[in-house]
C-alpha positions in Angstrom: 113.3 86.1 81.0 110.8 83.9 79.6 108.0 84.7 76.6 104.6 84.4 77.7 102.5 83.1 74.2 98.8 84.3 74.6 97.2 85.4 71.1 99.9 84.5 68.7 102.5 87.0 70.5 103.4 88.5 74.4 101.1 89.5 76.5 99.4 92.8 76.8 98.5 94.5 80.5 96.3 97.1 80.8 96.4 99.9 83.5 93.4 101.7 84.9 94.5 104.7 86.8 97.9 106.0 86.6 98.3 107.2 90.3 101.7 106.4 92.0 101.2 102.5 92.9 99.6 101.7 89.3 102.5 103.2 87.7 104.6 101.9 89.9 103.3 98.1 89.5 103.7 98.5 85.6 107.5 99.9 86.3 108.2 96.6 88.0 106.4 94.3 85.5 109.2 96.0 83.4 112.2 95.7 85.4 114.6 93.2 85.0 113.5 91.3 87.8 110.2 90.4 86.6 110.4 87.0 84.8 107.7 87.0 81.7 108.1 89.8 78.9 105.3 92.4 78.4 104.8 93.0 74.8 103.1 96.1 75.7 101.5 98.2 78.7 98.4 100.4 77.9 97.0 103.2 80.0 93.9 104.7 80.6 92.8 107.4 83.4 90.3 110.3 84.1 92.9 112.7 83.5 94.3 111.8 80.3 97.4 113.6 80.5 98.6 111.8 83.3 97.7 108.4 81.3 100.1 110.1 78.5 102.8 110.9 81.0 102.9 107.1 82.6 103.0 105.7 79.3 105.6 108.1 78.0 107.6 107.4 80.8 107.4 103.7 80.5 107.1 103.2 76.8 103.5 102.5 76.8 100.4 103.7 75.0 97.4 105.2 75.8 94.0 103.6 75.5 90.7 105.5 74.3 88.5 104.6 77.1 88.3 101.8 80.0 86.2 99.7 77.7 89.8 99.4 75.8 91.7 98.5 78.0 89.6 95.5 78.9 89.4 94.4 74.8 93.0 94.5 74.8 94.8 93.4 78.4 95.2 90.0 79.1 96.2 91.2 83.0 93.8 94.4 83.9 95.3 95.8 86.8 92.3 98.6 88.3 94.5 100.7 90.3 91.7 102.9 91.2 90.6 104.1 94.2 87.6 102.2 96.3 85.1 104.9 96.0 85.4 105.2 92.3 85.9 101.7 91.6 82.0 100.4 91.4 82.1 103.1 88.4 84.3 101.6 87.0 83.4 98.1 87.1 79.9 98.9 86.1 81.3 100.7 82.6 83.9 98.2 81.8 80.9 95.1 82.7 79.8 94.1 79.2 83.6 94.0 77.5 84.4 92.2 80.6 81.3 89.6 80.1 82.2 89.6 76.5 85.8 88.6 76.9 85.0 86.0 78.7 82.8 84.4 76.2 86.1 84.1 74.3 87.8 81.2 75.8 91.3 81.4 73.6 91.4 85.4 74.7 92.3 85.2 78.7 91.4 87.7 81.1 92.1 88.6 84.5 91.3 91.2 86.5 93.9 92.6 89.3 92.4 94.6 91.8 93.9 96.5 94.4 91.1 98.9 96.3 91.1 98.4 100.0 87.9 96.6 101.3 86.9 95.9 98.2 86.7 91.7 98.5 86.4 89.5 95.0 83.0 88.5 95.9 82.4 92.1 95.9 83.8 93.1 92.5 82.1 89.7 90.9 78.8 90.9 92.1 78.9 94.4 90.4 80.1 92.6 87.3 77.1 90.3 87.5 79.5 87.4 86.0 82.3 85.2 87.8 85.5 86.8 86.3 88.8 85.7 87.3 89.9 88.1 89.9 93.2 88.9 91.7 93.4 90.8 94.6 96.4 92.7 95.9 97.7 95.2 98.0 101.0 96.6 97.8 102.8 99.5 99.5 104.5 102.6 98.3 107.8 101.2 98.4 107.1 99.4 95.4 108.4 102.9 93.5 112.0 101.7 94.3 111.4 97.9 93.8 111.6 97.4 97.6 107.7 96.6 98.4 105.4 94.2 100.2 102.5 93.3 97.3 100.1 90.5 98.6 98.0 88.7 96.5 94.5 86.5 96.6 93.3 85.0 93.7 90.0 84.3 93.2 88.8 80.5 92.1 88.6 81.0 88.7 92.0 81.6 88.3 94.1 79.2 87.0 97.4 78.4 89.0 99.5 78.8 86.2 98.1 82.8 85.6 98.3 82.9 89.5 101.9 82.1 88.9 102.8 84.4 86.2 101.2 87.3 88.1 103.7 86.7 90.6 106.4 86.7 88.3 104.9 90.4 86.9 104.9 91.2 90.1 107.4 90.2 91.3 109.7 93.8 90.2 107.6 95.7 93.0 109.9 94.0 95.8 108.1 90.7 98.4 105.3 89.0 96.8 103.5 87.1 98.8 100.4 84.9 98.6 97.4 85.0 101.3 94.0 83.9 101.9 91.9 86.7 101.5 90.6 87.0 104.9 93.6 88.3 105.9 93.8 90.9 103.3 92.5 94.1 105.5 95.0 93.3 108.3 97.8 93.6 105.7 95.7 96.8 104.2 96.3 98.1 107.8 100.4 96.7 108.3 101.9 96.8 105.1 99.6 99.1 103.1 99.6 101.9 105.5 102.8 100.6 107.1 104.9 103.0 105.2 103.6 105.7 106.6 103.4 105.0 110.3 107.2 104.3 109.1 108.2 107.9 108.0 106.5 109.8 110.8 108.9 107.6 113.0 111.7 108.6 110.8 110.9 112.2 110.9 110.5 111.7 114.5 113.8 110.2 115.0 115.5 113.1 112.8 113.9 115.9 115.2 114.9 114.4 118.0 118.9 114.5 116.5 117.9 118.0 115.8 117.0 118.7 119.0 120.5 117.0 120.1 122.3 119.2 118.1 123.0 117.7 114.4 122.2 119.5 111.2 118.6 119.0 109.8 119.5 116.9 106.8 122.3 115.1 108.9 119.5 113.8 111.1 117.6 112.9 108.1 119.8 110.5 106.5 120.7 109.4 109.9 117.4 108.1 110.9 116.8 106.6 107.4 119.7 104.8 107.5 119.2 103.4 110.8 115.9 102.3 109.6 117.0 100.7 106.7 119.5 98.6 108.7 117.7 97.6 111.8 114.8 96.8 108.8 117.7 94.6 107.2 119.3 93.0 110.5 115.6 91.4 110.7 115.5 90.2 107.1 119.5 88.9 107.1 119.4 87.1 110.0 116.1 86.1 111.4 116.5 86.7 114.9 113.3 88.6 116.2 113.3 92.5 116.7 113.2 91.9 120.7 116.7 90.1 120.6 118.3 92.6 118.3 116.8 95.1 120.7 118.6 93.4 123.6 122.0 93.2 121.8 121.9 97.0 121.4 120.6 97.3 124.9 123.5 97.3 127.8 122.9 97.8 131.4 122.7 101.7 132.4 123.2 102.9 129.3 121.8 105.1 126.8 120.2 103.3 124.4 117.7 101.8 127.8 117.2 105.4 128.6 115.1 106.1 125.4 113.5 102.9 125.1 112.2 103.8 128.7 111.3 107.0 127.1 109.3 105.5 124.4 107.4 103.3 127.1 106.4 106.1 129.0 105.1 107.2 126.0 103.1 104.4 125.0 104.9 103.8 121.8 104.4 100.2 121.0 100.4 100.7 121.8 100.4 103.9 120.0 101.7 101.4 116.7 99.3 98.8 117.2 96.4 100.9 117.6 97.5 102.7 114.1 97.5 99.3 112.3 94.2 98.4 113.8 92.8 101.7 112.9 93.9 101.0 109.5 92.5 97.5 109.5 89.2 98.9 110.8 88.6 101.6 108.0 89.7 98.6 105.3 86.8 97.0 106.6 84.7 100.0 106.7 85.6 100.7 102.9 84.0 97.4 102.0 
């Protein structure tokens, strides 16, 4: 793991709002598998008892107000949600404007509010701060998450970089130009959840077959997980691993037929695009 030097020591991140993924994001930049060492992680967040609990459960400390947490981060993730996020940008706006009139004392801002674009955020600032955007998914809780990133012009490649390695604990990171950035709002952002419904789904229908309830469950996950897997291992795409589980008269090309008839492969592209469409709308 390698020492990042900003200020005389390591470098600070700061963490406004304490829901699942910001505290999930800050558990990463901890794990082993990031690759720069955080001196410390501060929090701040409307309800300051759930601030105390993430920093207590992470070793952290609390800031006294968002203002704070801007004075004293050299990464400022806002892990707010969109509606409240202009709010916040207009409080924290003069220690923002201030920092940057300190050229030894970095800053960068990490946002990840969907629809929200940098030009956006900048604009409510009324100054061009460095800005990171990023959207990540749930499954960065267990280190197995999608988080993709667009960086702003003002960013320097090298604090691009290290984001990515303090990042990098949360599972894939991936870099993208930020056009694309509410269609992966609408895959991989709300992904997860189109997931689990057809996890549940699969685990009623084993119910309905006959198998115990949380046989079924760990079942379907399972099966998840590994057809997931057989795409990542060995590259072939989904249709081909399809076909190999696929033999002539059998069972397995009775339910896909079922799943036809049932317009399930429209019914999952017109959930991602009405995902991607309320990104947009959010902006």
């Amino acid at each position: 793991m390698s020492t990042v030097e900003l200020n005389g020591g390591k470098m600070t991140i700061s963490c406004i709002g304490c829901g699942n993924m910001g505290t999930a994001l800050m558990k990463g930049a901890l794990s082993e598998e990031a690759e720069v060492a955080v001196e410390k992680i501060g929090f701040t967040d409307a309800d300051r008892l759930r601030a105390e609990a993430a920093a207590a459960s992470l070793g952290g400390t609390v800031f006294a107000s968002n203002t704070e947490a801007v004075q004293k981060g050299n990464y400022v993730f806002l892990a707010v949600k969109p509606q409240v996020l202009k709010s916040v940008l207009e409080e924290i706006a003069p220690a923002v404007k201030k920092r940057l009139s300190t050229v030894k004392n970095p800053l960068t801002l990490i946002s990840m509010a969907p629809g929200w674009s940098i030009e956006k955020i900048q604009s409510v600032l009324e100054v061009k701060v460095p800005v990171v955007r990023i959207m990540p998914n749930t499954p960065s809780l267990i280190s197995l998450g999608v988080v993709v990133m667009s960086a702003s012009a003002e960013v320097p490649a090298e604090r691009s970089a290290e984001l990515e390695k303090i990042l990098i604990g949360a599972g894939l990171v991936d870099c993208l130009e930020e056009k694309y950035m509410d269609a992966v709002t609408g895959l991989s952002g709300s992904g997860p959840a189109f997931a689990y419904l057809f996890i549940e789904a699969l685990a009623d229908g084993g119910v309905r077959a006959g198998l115990p309830r949380d046989k079924a469950l760990r079942y379907a996950a399972q099966t998840v997980l590994g057809a997931a897997a057989m795409i990542i291992e060995t590259g072939k795409h989904p249709g081909e691993l399809k076909d190999m589980v696929t033999a002539p008269g059998g069972t397995t090309i009775a339910g896909v037929a079922a799943l036809e008839n049932g317009a399930f492969r429209a019914s999952a592209i017109n959930a991602v695009e009405a995902a991607w469409r309320r990104s947009v709308e959010l902006g």
